[in-house]
N, C-alpha and C positions, 0 to 999 in steps of 0.2 A: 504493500500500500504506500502511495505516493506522498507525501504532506506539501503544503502551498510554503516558500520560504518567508519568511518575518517579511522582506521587502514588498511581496506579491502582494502579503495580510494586507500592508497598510494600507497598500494601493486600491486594493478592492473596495468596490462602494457597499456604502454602509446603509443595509435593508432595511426600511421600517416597516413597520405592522401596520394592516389599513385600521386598530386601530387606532396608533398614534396618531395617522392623517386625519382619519374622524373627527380626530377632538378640538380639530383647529377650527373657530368661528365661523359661518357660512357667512352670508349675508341675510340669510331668511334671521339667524340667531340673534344676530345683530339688532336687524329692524326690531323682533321681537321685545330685547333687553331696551331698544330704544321708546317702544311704543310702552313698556312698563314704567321706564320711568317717568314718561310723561304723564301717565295714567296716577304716579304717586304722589307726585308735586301738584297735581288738575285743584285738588280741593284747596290749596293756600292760592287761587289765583283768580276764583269766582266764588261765586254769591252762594248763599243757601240753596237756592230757588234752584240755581244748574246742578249745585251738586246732588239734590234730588233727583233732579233728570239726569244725572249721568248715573246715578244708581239703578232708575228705572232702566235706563240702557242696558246696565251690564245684566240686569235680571230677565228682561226681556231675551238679550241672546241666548243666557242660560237656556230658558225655556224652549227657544227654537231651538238650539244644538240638541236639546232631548230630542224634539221632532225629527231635527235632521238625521240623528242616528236610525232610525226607525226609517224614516223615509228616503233620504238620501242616500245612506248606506245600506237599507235592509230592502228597499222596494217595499216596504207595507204600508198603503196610503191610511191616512188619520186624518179624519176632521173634529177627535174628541178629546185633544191636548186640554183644553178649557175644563174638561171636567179634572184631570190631575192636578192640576196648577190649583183649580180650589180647593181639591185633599188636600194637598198639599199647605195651602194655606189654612184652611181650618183645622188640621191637625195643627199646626206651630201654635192657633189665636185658642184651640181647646186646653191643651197643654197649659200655658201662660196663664192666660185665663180662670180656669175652671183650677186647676191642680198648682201652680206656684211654680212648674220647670223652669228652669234657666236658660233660656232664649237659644244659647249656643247647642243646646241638646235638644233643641224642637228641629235641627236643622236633618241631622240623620234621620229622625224617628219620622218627620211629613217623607222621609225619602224610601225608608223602609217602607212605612204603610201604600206608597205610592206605587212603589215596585212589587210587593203584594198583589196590591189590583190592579197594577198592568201586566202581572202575569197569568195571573186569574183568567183576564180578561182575554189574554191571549190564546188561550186554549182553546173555547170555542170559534173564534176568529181564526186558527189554523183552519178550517173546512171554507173559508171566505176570502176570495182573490176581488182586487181589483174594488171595481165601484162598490161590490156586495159589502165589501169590510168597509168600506168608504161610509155605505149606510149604516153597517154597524157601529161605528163609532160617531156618528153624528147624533143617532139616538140616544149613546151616551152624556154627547153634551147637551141634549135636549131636556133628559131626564134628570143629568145633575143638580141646576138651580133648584128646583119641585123638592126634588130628595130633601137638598137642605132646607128648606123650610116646613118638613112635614111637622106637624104637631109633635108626634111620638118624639121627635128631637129638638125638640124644644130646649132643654135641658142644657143640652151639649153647644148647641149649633145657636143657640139666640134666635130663630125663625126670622123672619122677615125681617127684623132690628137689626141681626148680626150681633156679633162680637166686638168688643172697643178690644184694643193691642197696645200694653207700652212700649214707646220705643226703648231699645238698649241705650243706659246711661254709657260714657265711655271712664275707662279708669281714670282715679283721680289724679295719677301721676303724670296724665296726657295732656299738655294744652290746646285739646282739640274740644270742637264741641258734639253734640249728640248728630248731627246731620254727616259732619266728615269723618264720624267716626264707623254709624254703620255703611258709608261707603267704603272706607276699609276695611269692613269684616267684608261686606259684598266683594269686594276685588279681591281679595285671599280665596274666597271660596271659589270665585269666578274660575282664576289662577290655576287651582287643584283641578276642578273638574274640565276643565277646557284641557291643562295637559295629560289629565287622564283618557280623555277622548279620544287627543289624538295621538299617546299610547297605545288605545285598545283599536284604533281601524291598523295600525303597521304591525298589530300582533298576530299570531297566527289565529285565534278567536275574530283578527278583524276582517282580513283573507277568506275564513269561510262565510261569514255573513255578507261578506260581497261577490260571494260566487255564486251566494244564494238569490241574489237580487241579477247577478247577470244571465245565470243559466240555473234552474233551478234542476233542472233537468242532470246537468253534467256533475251537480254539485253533490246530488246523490249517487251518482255512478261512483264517484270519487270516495264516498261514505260519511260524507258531512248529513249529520243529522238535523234534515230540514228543520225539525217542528222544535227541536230542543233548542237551536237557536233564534226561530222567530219567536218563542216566546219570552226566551231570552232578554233578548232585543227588545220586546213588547217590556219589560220590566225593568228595563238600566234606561230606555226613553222615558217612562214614567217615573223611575226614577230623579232624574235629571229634572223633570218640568214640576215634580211634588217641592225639591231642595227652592227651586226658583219661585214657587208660591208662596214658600213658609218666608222669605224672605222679601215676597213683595207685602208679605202680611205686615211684617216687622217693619218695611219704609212705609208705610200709610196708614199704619196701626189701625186700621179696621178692615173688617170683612163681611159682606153681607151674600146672599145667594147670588142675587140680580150682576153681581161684578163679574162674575164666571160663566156666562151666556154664551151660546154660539160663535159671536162677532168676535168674542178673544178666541178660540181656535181660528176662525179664518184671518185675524191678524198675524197669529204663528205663521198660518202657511205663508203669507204675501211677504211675510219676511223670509221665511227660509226661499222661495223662489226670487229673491230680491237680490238677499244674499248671495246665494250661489246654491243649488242643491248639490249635498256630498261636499261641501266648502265647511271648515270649523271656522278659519279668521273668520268666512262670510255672515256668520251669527252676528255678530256685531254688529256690521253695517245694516244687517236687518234688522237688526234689535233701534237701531238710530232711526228708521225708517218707519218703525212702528211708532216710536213717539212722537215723532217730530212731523213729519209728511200728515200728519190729523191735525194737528196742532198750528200750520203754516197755512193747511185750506181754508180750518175754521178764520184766522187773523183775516184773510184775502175778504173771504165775506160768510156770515155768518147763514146765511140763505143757502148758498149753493156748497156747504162745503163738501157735502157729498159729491156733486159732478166736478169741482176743482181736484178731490183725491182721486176720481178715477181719470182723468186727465192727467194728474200728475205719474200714476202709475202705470198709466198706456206709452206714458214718454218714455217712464225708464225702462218698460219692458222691450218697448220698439230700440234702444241705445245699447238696451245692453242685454239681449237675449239670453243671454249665460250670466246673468246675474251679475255682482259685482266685482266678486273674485274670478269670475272668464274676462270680464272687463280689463280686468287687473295683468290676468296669464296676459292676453292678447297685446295689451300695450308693452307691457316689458318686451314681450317676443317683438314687435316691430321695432322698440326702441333697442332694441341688443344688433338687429339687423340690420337697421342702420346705421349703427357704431360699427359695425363690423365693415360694412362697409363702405363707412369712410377711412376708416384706417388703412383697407387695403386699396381704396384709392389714391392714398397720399401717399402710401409706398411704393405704387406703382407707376406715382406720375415723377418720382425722385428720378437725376439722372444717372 
């Protein structure tokens, strides 16, 4: 056996592991750690008023990233997000309320109870494709408001009054107040479950749920257990939209039946398709779209605000077909092409 001499050793290039290359910052990272700290500093730089609205923001995408997982990544259409969002929020205001919990422990248990019955509910919704499950979950949002206000729940649920909700005081070593502080609980918890998201679609758990959604057909050839992960699915989406209720409960410290109507699932969706469907960043920009695009009609005039929001939403749909985050892909992609190709213009036209 031959050895390489000490001179050769030195000479030879020195291998790295892809994953030492890995660990070196992207640009996607970058933006990331950029767009956080902007998001940390937002509350010393505006009013109460916005920092409420950018709480409602982040909770709002939460709520569509549940959808989106379900939908975007699983193919199982929903139009009954609205009924979990209000478990979800009446578990956190029964808790609090009725029993004395500590606000930060209503956040799991509306998420628990959520995933509960969006697994429940996913069981018989396995024998339902397409529009059928479509109706099966709208009757869900039809029948949730009624539900909470039946008598028998009175008790629990406050019927028709609702529930009043304190908000979370913040500790007294913080010089922040009660508005900027649950905007930091909300953006921590945002934080966890947005990167556990998209954790879970680059995991191998996320891979079969999306080869369920592309070929259902092949996905069971291959031995992916359709029903165990659409109902799965059905319960880490409710999941995600109960954490985002309990939380809207907490910034508006009240809940009534009437607030969890139909119009909030079809809000979800026109944010997840605003967004981008199968997009995580894209939650955001529809979470911004849900609050603000109502809110911009109503200013414009208070008569027509309904046909100024579906005007304003025929614009973006016709702009940006693929949502905000194809918007996004499509521009870098022509802005990259074009830098590409000016550089090999100006090198080409050197003498």
């Amino acid at each position: 056996m031959t050895t390489m001499p000490k001179d050769d050793m030195a000479a030879a290039p020195v291998l790295t592991s892809p994953r030492s290359i890995s660990l070196r910052p992207s640009v996607r990272h970058l933006l990331i750690a950029a767009a956080i700290i902007v998001a940390a500093v937002m509350p010393f730089l505006v009013n109460s008023f916005i920092i409420f609205q950018l709480t409602e923001v982040l909770i709002y995408g939460l709520a569509i990233l549940g959808l989106n997982l379900l939908t975007g990544f699983n193919g199982q259409f929903s139009l009954g997000h609205s009924a979990f969002y209000g478990i979800g929020a009446y578990t956190a205001a029964i808790l609090m309320h009725n029993y004395d919990v500590y606000y930060i422990w209503t956040l799991p248990a509306a998420g628990g109870v959520c995933f509960v019955v969006g697994f429940l509910f996913g069981l018989p919704a396995l024998r339902l494709q397409n529009l059928y499950l479509a109706l099966a979950t709208f009757a869900l949002a039809i029948a949730m408001p009624q539900i909470l206000k039946f008598h028998a729940l009175e008790a629990w649920t406050g019927g028709v009054q609702g529930l009043v909700v304190d908000q979370p005081d913040p500790p007294a070593f913080l010089p922040i107040d009660g508005d900027q502080w649950l905007y930091y609980v909300t953006l921590a918890v945002a934080l966890v479950m947005f990167g556990a998201a998209a954790n879970l679609v680059k995991s191998r758990t996320g891979r079969a749920i999306m080869a369920i959604r592309d070929n259902p057909i092949a996905a069971a050839a291959m031995g992916i257990n359709s029903s165990l992960y659409k109902t799965l699915t059905f319960g880490v989406s409710a999941f995600y939209t109960g954490v985002a209720g309990a939380l809207g409960a907490l910034a508006v410290a009240f809940v009534a039946p009437d607030s969890f109507n139909f119009l909030l699932s079809v809000s979800f969706l026109v944010g997840l398709v605003i967004g981008g469907v199968g997009s995580i960043p894209g939650c955001l920009f529809g979470g911004l779209f849900v609050l603000y695009v109502p809110n911009i009609a109503n200013s414009i005039s208070t008569g027509l605000a309904g046909a100024i929001y579906g005007v304003i939403l025929l614009i973006v749909i016709f702009v940006m077909p693929a949502g905000a985050a194809g918007f996004v892909r499509l521009a870098v992609a022509r802005l990259s092409r074009l830098w590409r190709a000016s550089i090999t213009g100006s090198q080409g036209g050197r003498p």
